[in-house]
LUMNU-808952 format. One record per residue (C-alpha): x, y, z; residue in one letter. Coordinates in Angstrom, 1 decimal. Example, Ala and Ser with C-alpha at 12.3 -4.5 7.8 and 13.67 -1.06 7.14 Angstrom:
residues 2
        x        y        z   rest
     12.3     -4.5      7.8      A
     13.7     -1.1      7.1      S
//
This chain:
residues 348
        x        y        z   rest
    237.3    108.3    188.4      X
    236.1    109.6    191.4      X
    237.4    108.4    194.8      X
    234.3    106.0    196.8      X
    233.2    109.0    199.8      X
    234.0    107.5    202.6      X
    233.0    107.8    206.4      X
    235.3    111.1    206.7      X
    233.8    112.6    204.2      X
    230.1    112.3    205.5      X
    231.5    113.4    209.0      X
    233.1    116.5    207.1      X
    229.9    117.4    204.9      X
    227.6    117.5    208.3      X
    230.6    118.9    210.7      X
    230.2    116.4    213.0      X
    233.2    113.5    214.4      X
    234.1    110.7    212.6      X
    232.8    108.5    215.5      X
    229.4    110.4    215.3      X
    228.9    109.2    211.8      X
    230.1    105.7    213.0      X
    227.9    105.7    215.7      X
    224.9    106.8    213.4      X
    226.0    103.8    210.4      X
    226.1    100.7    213.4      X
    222.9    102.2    214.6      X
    224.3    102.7    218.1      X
    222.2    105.0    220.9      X
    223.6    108.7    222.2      X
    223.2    110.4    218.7      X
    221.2    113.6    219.1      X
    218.1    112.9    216.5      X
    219.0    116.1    214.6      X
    222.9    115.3    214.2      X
    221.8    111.6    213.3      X
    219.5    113.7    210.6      X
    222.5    115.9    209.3      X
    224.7    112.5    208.7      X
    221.9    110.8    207.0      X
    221.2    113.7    204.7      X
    225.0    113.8    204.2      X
    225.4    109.8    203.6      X
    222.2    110.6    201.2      X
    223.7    113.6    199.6      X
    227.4    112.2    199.2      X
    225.9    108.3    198.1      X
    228.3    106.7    200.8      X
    227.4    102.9    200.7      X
    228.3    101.1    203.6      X
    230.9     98.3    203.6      X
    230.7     94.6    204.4      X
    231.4     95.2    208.2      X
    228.9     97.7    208.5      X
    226.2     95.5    206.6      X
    227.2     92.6    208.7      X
    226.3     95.1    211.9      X
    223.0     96.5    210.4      X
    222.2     92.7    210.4      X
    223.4     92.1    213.9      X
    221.6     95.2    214.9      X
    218.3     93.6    213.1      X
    218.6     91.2    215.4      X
    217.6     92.9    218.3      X
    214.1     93.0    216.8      X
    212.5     96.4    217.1      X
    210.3     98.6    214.8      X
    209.4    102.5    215.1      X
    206.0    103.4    215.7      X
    205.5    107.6    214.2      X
    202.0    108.9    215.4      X
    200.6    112.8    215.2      X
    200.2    113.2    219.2      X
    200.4    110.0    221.4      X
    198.3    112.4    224.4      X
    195.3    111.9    222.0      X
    193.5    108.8    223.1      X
    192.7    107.5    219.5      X
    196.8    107.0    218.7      X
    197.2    106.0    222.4      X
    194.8    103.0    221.2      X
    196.5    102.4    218.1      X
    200.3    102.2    219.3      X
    198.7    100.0    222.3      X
    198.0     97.4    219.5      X
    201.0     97.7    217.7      X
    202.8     97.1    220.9      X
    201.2     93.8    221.4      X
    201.2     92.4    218.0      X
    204.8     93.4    218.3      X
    204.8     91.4    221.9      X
    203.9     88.5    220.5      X
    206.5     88.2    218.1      X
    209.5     89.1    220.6      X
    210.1     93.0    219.3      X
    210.4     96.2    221.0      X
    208.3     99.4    220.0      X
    210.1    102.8    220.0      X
    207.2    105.4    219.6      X
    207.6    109.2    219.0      X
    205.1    112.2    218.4      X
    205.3    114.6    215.1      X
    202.6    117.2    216.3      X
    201.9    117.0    211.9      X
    205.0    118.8    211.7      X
    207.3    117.1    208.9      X
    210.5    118.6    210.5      X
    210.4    116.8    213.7      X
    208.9    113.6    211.3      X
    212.2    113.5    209.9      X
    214.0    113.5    213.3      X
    212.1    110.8    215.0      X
    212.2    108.9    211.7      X
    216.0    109.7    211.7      X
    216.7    108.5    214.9      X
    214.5    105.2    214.5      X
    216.7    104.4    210.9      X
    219.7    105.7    213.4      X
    219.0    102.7    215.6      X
    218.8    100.3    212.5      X
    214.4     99.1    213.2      X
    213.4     96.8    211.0      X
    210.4     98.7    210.0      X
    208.1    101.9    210.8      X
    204.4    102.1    211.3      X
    203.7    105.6    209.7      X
    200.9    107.6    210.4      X
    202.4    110.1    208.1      X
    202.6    114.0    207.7      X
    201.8    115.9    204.5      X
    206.0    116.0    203.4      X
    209.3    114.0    203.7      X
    208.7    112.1    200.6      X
    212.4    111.7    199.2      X
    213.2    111.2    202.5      X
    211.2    108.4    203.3      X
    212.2    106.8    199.7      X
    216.1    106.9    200.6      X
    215.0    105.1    204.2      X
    213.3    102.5    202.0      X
    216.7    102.1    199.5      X
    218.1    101.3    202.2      X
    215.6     98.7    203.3      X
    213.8    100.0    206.0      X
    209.9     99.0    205.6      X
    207.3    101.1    206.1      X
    203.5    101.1    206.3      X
    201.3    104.2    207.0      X
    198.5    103.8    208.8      X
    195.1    106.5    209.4      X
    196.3    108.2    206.3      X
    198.2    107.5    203.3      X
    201.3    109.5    202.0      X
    201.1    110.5    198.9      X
    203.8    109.5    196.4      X
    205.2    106.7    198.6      X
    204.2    103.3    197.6      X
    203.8    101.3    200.3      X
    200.9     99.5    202.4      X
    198.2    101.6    204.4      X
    195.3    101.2    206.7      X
    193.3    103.6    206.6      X
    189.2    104.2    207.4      X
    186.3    105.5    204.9      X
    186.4    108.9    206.2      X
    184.1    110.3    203.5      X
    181.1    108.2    203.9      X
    181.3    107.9    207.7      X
    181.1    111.9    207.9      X
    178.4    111.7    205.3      X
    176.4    109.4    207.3      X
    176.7    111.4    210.2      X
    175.5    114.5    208.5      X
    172.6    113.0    206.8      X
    171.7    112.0    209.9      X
    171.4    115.6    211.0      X
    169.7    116.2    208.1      X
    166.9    114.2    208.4      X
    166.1    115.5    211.8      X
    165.7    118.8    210.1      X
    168.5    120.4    210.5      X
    170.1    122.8    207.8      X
    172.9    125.1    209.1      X
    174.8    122.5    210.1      X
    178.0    123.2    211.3      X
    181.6    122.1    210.8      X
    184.3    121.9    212.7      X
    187.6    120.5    212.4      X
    191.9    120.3    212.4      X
    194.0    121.2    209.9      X
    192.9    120.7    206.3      X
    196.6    119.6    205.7      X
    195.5    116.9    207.2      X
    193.9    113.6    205.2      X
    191.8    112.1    207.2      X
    190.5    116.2    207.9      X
    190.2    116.6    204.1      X
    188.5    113.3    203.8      X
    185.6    113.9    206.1      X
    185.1    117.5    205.0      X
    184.6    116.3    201.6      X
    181.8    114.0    203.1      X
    180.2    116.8    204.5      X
    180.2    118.9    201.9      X
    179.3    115.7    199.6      X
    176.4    115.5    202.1      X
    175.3    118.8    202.2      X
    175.3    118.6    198.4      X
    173.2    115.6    198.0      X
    170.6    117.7    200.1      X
    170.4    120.6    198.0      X
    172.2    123.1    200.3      X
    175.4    125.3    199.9      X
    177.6    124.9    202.7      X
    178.1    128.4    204.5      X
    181.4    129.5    204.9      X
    180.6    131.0    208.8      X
    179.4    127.6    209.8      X
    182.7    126.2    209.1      X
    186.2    126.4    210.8      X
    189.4    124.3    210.7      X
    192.5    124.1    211.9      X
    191.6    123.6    215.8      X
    194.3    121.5    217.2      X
    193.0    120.9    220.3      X
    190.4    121.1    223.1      X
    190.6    125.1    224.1      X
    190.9    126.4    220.5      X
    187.7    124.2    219.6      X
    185.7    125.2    222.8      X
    186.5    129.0    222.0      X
    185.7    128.9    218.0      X
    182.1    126.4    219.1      X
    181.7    129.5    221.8      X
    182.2    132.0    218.8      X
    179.6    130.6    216.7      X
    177.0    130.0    218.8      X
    176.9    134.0    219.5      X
    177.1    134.6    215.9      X
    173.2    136.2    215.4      X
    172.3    133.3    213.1      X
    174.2    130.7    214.4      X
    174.3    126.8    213.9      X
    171.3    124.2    215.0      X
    173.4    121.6    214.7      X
    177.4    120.3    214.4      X
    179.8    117.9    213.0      X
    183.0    117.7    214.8      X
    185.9    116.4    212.8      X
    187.4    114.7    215.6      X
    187.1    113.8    219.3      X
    188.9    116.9    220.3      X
    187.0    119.1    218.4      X
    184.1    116.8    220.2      X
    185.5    117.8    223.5      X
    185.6    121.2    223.0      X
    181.8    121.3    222.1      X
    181.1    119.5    225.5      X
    183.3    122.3    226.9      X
    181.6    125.2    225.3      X
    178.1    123.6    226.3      X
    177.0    123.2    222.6      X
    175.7    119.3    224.0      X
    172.9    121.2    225.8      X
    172.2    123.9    222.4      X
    173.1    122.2    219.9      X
    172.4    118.8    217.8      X
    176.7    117.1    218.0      X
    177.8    114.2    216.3      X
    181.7    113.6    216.0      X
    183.6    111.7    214.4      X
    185.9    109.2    216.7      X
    184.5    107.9    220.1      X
    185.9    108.6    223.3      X
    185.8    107.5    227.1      X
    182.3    108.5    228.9      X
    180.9    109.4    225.4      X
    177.8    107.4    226.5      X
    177.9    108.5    230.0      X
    177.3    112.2    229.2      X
    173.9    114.3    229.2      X
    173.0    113.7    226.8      X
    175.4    110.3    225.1      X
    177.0    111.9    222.2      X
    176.2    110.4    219.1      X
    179.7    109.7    217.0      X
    181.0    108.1    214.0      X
    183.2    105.3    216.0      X
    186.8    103.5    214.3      X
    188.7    100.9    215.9      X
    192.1    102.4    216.5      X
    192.7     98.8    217.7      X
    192.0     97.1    214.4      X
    193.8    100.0    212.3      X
    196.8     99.6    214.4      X
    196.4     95.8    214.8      X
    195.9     95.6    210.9      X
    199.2     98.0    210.1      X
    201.5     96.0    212.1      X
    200.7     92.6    210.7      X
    201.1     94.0    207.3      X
    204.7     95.6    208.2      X
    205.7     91.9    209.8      X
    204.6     90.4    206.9      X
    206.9     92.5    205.2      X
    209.9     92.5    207.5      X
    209.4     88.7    206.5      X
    209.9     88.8    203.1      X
    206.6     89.5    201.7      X
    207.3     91.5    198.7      X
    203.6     91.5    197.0      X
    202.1     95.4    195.5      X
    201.5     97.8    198.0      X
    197.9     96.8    199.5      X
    195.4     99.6    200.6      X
    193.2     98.2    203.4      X
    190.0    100.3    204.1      X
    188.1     99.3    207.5      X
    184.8    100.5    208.1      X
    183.5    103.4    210.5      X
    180.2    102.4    212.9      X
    177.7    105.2    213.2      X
    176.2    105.3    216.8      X
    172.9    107.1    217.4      X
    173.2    107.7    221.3      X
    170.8    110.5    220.9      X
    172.8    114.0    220.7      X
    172.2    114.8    216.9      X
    168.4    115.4    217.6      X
    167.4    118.5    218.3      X
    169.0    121.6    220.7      X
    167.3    120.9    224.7      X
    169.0    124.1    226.4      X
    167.9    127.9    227.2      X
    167.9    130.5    225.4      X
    171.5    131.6    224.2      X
    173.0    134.6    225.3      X
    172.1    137.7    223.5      X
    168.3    136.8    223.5      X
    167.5    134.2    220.6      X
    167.0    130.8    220.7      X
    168.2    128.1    218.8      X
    166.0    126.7    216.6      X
    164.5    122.9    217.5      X
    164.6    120.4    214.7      X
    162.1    118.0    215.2      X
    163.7    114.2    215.8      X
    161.7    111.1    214.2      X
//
């Protein structure tokens, strides 16, 4: 019968010191978060259990009351919102946040979530990238809760908050549509991405439901950020028959058409609101969410949890608010380089 592995033998299997992996099974600070990765995959790989003691420190640990909080990029206003609200709910109920960025990359995912499990939180708010699934299970075996929030992840079942992504793009489109418009552009981030995948399928759902094909040229994705939308908006509009009017996918993408000067060509709406939105010229029309409310909502259902609420996974859908400030009428500037001018849709 084999021998139970023991801490040697998970400091062996991911070459680190014996007081490393002791470090990393108390949930004690000063472990690098890719070495506290390497134990945990070893612990994983191996099935070490911890012993009484170090289940009697996991609960001392608990005690110091503190959650993780995993977002895509905490620079972008809408998560700086949402872990904001998590913080107070969290604030009002005596625990400490510890946030970290994944930049949608499931590598560093794993090492922020590593070192968060590495510190023994009681719980993660997850706004979760498109892998780490078996990962994220073994975290939960061990008792760590977890509820995603702006997008679900597939295969885990656990609570999420989430927005209707789908028919708040649709709205915003048919709203472009019945100013007249027709080549209707889109522009968005990664496709990886659910929420992104979500609110292109509303576009083309809407773009459907009008009788029109969606043209390939009027569509790019993947823009992760303010410069790379401003130059692909810049692009299009020189293409010689180019856009009268764009969705943006999110409020950087938004950003980047203020940038490029598609506000002054161009019909906009975007989805997500941002700061001076309304103060621009023109107000940019948007498809607003509360990242208050979604982060708000996500940590009340992970106390609930952390308190022994043991119910089915919920899903909680909030609703989007469409706000007509007056930017998805019709193009107002000169003439676009190159000679042509952008055709003006007539607004109701």
């Amino acid at each position: 019968m084999a021998a139970r592995p023991t801490m040697k033998d998970v400091a062996q299997a991911a070459g680190v010191s014996l007081m490393t992996v002791s470090r990393v099974v108390a949930g004690e600070a000063g472990v690098a978060p890719a070495t506290a990765a390497r134990v945990e995959e070893a612990i994983r790989a191996l099935g070490y259990q911890r012993n009484d003691i170090a289940r009697n420190l996991r609960r001392k640990a608990q005690d110091s009351r503190t959650i993780g909080l995993v977002v895509d990029d905490l620079a972008n206003p809408f998560f700086s919102a949402l872990a904001r609200s998590v913080e107070d709910e969290a604030y009002r109920r005596g625990f400490l946040v510890l946030v970290g960025s994944t930049n949608d990359d499931p590598r560093r995912e794993r090492d922020v979530v590593s070192a968060f499990s590495a510190r023994q939180v009681d719980g993660l708010v997850l706004v979760p990238t498109g892998g780490n699934r078996p990962f994220f299970r073994a975290q939960m075996a061990r008792g760590v809760k977890v509820v995603c929030v702006d997008r679900p992840a597939t295969g885990l079942d656990v609570d999420c908050v989430a927005v209707d992504n789908r028919a708040g793009t649709a709205t915003a489109v048919r709203h472009l549509l019945d100013r007249g418009h027709s080549r209707i552009a889109y522009l968005g981030d990664r496709q990886e991405i659910w929420t992104q995948r979500e609110r292109f399928i509303g576009y083309e759902q809407a773009m459907a439901a009008a009788g029109l094909a969606v043209d390939p040229a009027l569509v790019r994705h993947g823009l992760r950020g303010v410069p790379e939308a401003a130059r692909a908006i810049a692009d299009m509009m020189k293409a010689p028959n180019p856009p009268t009017a764009l969705f943006s996918g999110n409020d950087l993408v938004t950003l980047g058409a203020v940038e490029a000067g598609a506000t002054r060509r161009l019909a906009l709406v975007g989805f997500d609101d941002f700061l001076l939105a309304d103060k621009l010229d023109p107000p940019i029309s948007v498809v607003s969410q509360d990242p208050a409310a979604l982060g708000r909502t996500a940590a009340q259902l992970l106390f609930g949890r952390i308190d022994g609420d043991d119910a089915a996974a919920r899903s909680v859908v909030l609703a989007t608010r469409f706000m007509d400030r007056g930017s998805g009428g019709k193009a107002v500037g000169p003439p676009l380089p190159g000679g042509f001018v952008v055709q003006q849709a007539v607004v109701d």
